[in-house]
N, C-alpha and C positions, 0 to 999 in steps of 0.2 A: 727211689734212691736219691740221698743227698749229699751235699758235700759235706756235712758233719758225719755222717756213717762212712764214709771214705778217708776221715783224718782221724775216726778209732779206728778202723782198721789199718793203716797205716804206721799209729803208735803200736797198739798191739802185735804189729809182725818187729819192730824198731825194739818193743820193751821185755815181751815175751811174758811180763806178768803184768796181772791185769790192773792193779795195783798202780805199781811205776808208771803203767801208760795213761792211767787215770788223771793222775799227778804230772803227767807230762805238758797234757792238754788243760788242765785246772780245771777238771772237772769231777764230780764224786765218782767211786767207783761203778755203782749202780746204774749210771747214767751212761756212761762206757759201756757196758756188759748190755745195756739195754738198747743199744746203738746196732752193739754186732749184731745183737741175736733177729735184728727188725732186719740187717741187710741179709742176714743169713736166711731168712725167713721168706723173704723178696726174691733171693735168689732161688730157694728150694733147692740148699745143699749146704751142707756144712762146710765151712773155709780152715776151721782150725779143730786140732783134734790136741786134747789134756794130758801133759805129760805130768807129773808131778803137782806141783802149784803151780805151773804156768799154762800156758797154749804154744803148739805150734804150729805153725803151718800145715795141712794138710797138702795129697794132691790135685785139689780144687783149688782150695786158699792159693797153691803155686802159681796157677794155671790164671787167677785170677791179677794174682798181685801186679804184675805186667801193665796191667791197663789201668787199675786204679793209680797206682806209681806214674804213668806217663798223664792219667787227667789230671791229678793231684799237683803234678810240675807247670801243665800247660795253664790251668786255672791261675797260678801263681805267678809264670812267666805274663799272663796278660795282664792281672793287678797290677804289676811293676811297672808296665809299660804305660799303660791308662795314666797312673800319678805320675811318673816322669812325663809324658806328654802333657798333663794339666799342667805341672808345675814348669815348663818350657812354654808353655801359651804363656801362663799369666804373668812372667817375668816379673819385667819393673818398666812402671811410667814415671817417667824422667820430667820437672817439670821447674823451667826456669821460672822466678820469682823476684818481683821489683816492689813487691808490696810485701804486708805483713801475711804471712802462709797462715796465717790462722784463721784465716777466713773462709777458709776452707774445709776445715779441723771436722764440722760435723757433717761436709760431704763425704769424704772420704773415710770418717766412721761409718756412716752408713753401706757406703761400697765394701767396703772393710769386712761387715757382717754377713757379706752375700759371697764375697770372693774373700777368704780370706788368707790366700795363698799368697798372693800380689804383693810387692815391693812398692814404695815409692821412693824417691828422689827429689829430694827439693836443692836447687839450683839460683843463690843466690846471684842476682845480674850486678856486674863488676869481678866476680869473683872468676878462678879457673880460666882465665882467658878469656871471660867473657866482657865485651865490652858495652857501655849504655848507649854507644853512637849505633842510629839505626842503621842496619844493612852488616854489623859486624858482629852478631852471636854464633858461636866456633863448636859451645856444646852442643852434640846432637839432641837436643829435650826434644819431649813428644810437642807439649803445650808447653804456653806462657802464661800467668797471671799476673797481669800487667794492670796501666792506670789509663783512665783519660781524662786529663782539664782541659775544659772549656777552653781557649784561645791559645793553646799550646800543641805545639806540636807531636804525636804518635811517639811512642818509646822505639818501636821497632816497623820496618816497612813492612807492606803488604805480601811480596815475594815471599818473605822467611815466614808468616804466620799469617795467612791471607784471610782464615773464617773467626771472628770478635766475636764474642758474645757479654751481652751486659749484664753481672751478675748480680751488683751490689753496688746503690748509690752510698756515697761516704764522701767525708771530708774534712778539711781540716780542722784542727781546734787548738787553742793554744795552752798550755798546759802548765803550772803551777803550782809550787807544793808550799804550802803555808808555812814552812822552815823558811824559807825565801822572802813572801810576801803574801801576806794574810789579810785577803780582801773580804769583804763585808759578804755574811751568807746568801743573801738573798741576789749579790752580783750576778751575773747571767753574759757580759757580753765587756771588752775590755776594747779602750780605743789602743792604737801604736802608739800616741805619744806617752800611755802612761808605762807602755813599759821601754822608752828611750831609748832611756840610761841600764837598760839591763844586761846580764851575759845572757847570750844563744847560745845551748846544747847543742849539735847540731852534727849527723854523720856525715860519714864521709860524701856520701852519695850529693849530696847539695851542695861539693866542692869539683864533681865531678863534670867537666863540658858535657853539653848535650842530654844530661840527665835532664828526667822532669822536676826534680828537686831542686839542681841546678837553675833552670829555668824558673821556677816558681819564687823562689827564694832574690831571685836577681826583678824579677817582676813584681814582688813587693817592697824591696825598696824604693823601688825606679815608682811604685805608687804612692807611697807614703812618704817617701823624704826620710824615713827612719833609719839610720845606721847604729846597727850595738854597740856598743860599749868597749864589748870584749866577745868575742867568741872560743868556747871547747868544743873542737873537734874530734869524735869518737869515731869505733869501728864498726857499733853496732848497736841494737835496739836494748840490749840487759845492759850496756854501760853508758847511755843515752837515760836509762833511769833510776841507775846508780848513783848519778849526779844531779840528776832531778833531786830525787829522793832526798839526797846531803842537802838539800838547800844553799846548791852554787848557783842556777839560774833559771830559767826557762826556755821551753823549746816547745816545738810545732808538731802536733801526732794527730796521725790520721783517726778517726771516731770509731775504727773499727779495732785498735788497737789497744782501745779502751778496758773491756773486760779484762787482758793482758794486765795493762800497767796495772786498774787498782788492787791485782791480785798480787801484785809488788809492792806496790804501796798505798794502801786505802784511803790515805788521806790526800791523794793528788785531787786537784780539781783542774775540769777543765773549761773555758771559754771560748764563746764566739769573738772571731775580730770584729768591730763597729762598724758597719761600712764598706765592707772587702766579703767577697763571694769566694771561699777558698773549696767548694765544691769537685768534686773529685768521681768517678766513674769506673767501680771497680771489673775489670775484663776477663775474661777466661779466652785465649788465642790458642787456636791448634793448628797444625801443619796440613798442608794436604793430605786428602784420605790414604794417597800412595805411597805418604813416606811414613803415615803410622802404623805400630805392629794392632793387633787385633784387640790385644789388652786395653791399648792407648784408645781403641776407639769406641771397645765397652764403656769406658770411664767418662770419657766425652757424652758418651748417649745419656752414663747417668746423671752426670753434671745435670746436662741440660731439662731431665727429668726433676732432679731436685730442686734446682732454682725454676721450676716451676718457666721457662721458658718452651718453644714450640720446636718439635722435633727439629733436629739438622739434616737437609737433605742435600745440603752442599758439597761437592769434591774437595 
């Protein structure tokens, strides 16, 4: 006995023609009729007896229907519950970001393929309350995807996201759109004084205390002697190369950001500084094991599988 011979019969007491209940289930007639007759066969007793062109119940069919009726509901009430419990495990991971999120794009495809129930959340840092001074992030995120330079200070203290992991070297590059300034193809690397006199695009985040952009930003001039000209300050990375793109000035973008722009604009180019190490360490941070849900810490495990790093065995 199986559960398709239990959902024709079912129809079959529901349609009363064999017909209707064939088409109820979307399945051929024959297929139905060949259904009952295997359970009727199994059982060794007829369930329905022929009144006209249809069937009806017989006094076995009655005697029976009771318990197919109550397996047929219980089967059904457990399905429901099973996906409501997946679908409440796998929520959403919540996941504050001070870098560009796309560095991520074909982890989380990956995860995506295996779990594909799961929500995410991406939680830009400054935004919601959230502020870049460490010790003050208000959103509950599972992780952080955050940065590290070299002689600069942690975006966030160890308390709020105590286990780092190094996912992705990158770094700065300065960036250029030939509407602006059209340097010779074979260039590769550009000193600060040749671009002075120029305007810096530049977001918010590098006006922001305590940020690393902030930081970084205030550390290259303080190396170079170079003050812009003019600076535009925007809100965000599509209008940071909106204005690239117009050939108003030039600005500073991280190498991982790369595939991004030239898929905006193909014709940006981008350069090393002369001289200046703007090197950069991209992080994957998560909270203790105790404050993450189970979702948060399958995703974690797969991170650390995909970027080909060594199991986390940390709290």
């Amino acid at each position: 006995m199986n559960m398709f011979q239990l959902q024709c019969f079912m129809a079959m007491v529901d349609n009363r023609v064999e017909q209707k209940a064939a088409d109820y289930l979307n399945v051929s007639q024959p297929t139905l009729s060949k259904a009952i007759s295997s359970l009727e066969a199994e059982l060794n007793t007829k369930l329905f007896d022929r009144i006209g062109r249809g069937l009806a119940l017989n006094e076995n069919g009655a005697s029976f229907y009771k318990y197919a009726y109550d397996a047929t509901k219980t089967i059904a009430e457990g399905a429901n519950l099973i996906m409501s419990l997946r679908n409440e495990m796998l929520g959403t991971i919540a996941i504050t970001s001070s870098v560009f999120s796309g560095v991520l794009s074909g982890c989380i495809n990956a995860y995506c393929a295996k779990s594909p129930y799961v929500n995410f959340r991406f939680i830009k840092q400054g935004t919601l309350g959230i502020s870049s001074e460490p010790g003050n992030i208000s959103f509950n995120s599972d992780l952080m995807l955050m940065r590290s330079i070299p002689g600069l200070s942690s975006e966030v203290s160890a308390d709020e996201f105590p286990v780092k992991k190094r996912i992705l070297e990158d770094e700065y590059l300065l960036i250029v759109s030939p509407r602006y300034i059209e340097f010779p193809e074979n260039k590769r690397t550009i000193a600060m004084d040749e671009i002075r006199n120029c305007t810096f695009i530049l977001t918010n985040s590098a006006f922001t205390a305590n940020s690393l952009e902030f930081k970084l930003w205030n550390s290259l001039i303080s190396r170079t002697g170079v003050q812009p000209a003019r600076i535009i300050e925007v809100s965000d990375l599509v209008h940071q190369l909106s204005f690239l793109s117009s050939g108003i000035g030039v600005t500073f973008l991280s190498k991982s950001c790369m595939p991004f722009a030239k898929k905006y604009d193909a014709s940006l180019r981008s350069f090393h500084v002369d001289g200046i190490d703007l090197k950069q360490h991209i992080m994957l941070a998560r909270r203790r094991r105790a404050a993450l849900s189970a979702q948060a810490i399958d995703f974690w495990n797969h991170a650390m599988n995909y970027f080909e790093l060594p199991f986390d065995t940390e709290e």
